[in-house]
C-alpha positions in Angstrom: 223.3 -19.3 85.0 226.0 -18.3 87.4 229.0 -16.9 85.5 232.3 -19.4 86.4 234.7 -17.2 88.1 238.3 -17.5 87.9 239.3 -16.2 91.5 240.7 -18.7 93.9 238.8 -18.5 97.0 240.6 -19.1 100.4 239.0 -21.5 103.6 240.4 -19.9 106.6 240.3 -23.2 108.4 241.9 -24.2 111.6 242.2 -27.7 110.5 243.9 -29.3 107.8 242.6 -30.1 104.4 244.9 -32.6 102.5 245.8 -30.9 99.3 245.8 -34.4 97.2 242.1 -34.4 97.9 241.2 -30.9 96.8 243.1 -30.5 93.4 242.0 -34.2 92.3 241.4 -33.0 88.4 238.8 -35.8 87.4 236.2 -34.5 90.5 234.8 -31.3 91.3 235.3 -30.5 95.0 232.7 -29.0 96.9 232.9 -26.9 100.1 230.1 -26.9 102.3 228.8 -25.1 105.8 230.9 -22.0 106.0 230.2 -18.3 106.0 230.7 -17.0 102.1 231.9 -13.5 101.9 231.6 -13.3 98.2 234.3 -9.7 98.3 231.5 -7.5 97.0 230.5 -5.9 100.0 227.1 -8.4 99.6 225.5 -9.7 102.5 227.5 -13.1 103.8 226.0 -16.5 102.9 225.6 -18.6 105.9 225.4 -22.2 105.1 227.3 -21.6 101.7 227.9 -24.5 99.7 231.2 -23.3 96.8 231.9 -25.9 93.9 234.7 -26.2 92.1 235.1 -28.3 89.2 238.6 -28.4 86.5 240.2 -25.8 88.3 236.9 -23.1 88.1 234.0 -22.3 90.4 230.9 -23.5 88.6 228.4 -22.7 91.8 228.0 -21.1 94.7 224.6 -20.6 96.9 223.2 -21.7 99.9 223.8 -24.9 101.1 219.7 -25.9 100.1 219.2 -24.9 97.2 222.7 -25.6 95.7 222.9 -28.7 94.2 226.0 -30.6 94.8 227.6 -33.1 92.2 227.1 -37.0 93.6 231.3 -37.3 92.4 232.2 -34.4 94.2 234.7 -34.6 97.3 232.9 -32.7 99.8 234.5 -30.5 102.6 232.8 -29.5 105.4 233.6 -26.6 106.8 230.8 -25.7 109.4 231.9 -22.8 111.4 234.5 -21.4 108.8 234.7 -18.7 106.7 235.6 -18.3 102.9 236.2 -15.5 101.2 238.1 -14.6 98.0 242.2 -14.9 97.8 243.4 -11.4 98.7 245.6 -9.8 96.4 248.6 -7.9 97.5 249.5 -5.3 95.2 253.9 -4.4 97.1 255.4 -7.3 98.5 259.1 -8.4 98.8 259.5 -12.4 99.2 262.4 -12.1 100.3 261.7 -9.8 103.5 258.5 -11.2 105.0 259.2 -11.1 108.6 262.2 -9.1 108.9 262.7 -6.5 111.5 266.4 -4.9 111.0 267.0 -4.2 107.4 271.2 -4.8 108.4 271.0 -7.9 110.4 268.6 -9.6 108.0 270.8 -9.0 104.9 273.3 -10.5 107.3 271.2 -13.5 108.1 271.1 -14.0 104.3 274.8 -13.9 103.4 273.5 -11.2 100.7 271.7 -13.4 98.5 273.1 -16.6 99.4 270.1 -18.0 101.7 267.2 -16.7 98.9 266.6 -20.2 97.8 265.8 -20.7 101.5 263.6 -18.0 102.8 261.8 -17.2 99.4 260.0 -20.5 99.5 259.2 -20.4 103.1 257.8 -16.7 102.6 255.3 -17.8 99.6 254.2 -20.8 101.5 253.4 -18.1 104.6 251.9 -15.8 102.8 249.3 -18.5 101.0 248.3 -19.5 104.5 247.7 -16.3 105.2 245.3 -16.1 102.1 246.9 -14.3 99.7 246.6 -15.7 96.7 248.0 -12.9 94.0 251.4 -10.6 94.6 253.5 -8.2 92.9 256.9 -8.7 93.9 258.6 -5.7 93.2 262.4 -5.2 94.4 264.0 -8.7 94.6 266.8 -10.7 92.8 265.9 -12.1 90.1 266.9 -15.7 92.1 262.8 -15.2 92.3 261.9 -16.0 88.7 262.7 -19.7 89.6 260.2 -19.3 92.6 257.6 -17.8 90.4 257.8 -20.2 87.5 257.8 -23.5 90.1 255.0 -21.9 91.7 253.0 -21.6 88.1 254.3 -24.9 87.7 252.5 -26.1 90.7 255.6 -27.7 91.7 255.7 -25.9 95.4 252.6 -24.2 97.3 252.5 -20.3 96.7 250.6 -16.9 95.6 250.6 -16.4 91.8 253.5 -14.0 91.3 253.9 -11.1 89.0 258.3 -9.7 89.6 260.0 -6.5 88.9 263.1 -8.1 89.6 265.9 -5.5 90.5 264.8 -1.7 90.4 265.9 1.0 88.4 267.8 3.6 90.5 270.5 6.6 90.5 270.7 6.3 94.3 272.6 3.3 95.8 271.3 2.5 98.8 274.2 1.9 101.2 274.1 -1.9 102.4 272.1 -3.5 100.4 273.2 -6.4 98.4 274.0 -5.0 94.6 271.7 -7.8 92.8 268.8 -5.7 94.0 269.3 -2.6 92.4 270.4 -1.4 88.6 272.2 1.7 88.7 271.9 4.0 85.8 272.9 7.3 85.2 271.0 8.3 81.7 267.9 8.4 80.1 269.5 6.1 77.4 271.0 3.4 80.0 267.8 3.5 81.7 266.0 2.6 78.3 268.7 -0.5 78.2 268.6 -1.9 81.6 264.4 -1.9 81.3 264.8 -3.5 78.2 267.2 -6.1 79.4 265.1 -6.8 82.6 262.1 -7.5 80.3 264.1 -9.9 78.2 265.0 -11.8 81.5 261.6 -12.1 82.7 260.6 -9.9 84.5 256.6 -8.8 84.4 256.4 -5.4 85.6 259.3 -2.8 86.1 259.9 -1.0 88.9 261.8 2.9 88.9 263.4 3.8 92.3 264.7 7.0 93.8 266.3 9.8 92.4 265.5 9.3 88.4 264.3 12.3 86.6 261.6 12.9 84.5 263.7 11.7 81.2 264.9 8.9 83.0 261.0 7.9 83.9 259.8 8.5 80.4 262.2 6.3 78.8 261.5 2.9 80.8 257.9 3.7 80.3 258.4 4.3 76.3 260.6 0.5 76.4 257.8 -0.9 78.7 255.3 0.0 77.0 256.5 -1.4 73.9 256.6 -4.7 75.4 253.4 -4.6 77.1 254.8 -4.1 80.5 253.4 -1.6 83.2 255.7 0.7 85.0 255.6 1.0 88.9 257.5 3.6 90.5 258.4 4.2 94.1 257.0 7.7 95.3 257.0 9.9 98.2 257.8 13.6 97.4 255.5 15.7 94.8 258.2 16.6 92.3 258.6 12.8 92.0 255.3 12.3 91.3 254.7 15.3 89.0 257.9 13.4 87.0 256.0 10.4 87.6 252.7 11.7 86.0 254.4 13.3 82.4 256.4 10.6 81.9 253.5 8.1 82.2 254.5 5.8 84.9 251.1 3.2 85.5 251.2 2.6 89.2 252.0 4.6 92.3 254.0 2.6 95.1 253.8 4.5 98.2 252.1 7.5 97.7 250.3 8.6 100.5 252.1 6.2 102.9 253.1 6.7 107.0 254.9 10.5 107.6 254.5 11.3 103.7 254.1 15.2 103.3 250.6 16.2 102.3 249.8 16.6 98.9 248.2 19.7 97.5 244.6 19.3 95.8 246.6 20.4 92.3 248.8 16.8 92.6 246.3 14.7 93.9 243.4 16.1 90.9 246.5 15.5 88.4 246.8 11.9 90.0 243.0 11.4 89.7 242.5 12.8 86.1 245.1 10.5 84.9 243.4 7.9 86.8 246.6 6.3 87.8 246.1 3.2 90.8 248.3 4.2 93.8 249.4 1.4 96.2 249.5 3.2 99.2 251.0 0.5 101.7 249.9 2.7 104.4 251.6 1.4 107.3 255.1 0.3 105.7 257.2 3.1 107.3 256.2 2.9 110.7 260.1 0.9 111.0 261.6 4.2 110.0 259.4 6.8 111.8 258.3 4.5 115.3 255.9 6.0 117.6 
């Protein structure tokens, strides 16, 4: 029997579907025609027929040997393709589709047009087929975004928030709701603690903490379940990184990065620790 999968697939479709039709909970919806890429590297399924019923995918096959529920609401989508949502593992809600870090945090007011652009941004990027992001750097205005998109009260990608980082450096101009300054181990043990408390999912560690500093918003983390990301360029940051803990790399490896010796990158592998590389993200500060 086929296993029911959980993963939302996306239809990359020119046309509109209307959304009242597809999320009806009392009949499964069945989408029929297109090209299945099923996200395993497997051989696409032309003529795929995809069947969802009470919010899971109960079949998928080709369209002549699938059988297809006589209730089901049937979308044809004949010269489409559907693949699984893509997940994207850095994003900031708040900056999709800015070019100038200084004249967008002018266009904001700060933080005052958030409530604005946030929606607009999740709506964007769940055309775009993402359907899963880590949001990890933006006020914490974004935990009413995230719960009224679990909610299903406003179209979105599921969400998983760092709210504010954790930082010694202030970064000049940027609004102060998007960073937590600390300047101890023990304060940076608080502030984790605090943003847990608040809601937030994961934490993220900014630049310029030390390896004390790491270890003890891993150690409060940890405690509560949460995963630690930190934001990485330079080896001795990483090496902190690594003996402290830390659960995710954020921008190792990225654009104009210096190269990593084969000591770092075994030490990275050994402890088998994911790195989000988001390869292209500082092409804005090193243009060609």
């Amino acid at each position: 029997m086929f296993r029911i999968i959980t993963l939302v697939f996306v239809v990359l479709l020119s046309c509109s579907i209307h959304s009242q039709e597809i999320l009806r909970p009392d009949r499964p919806v069945a989408f029929v025609g297109g090209m299945l890429l099923d996200g395993y590297e497997a051989e696409p399924i032309h003529h795929s027929v995809v069947i969802f019923d009470k919010g899971r995918i109960v079949a998928v096959g080709k369209r002549h040997n699938t059988p297809i529920p006589e209730n089901a609401t049937v979308i044809d989508i004949s010269g489409k393709t559907l693949m699984p949502g893509l997940i994207d593992a850095h994003v900031h809600v708040d900056l999709i589709g800015h070019g100038d870090y200084t004249r967008y945090y002018k266009f904001l007011q700060g933080t005052k047009r958030l409530h604005e652009v946030m929606p607009i941004a999740a709506k964007q990027m769940l055309r775009a087929g993402v359907t899963s992001a880590i949001d990890l750097g933006t006020p914490f205005q974004i935990l009413d975004l995230r719960d009224k998109i679990r909610a299903g009260e406003i179209p979105g990608p599921r969400l998983t928030i760092s709210g504010p980082w954790i930082t010694r450096i202030r970064w000049p101009g940027i609004p102060p709701e998007y960073e937590i300054f600390i300047d101890s181990p023990e304060e940076a043990a608080t502030r984790a603690r605090e943003l847990i408390e608040q809601g937030a999912d994961v934490i993220k560690v900014w630049a310029g903490l030390t390896e004390e500093d790491y270890r003890a918003v891993v150690d409060v983390a940890h405690q509560h379940g949460v995963k630690v990301h930190a934001h990485l360029y330079h080896p001795e940051a990483i090496r902190a990184a690594i003996a402290a803990g830390v659960d995710v790399f954020q921008h190792v490896g990225s654009a104009r990065n210096p190269p990593y010796d084969d000591d770092l990158l075994a030490q990275i592998a050994h402890n088998g620790i994911p790195i989000v590389q988001t390869i292209s993200h500082r092409i804005w500060v090193y243009p060609a």
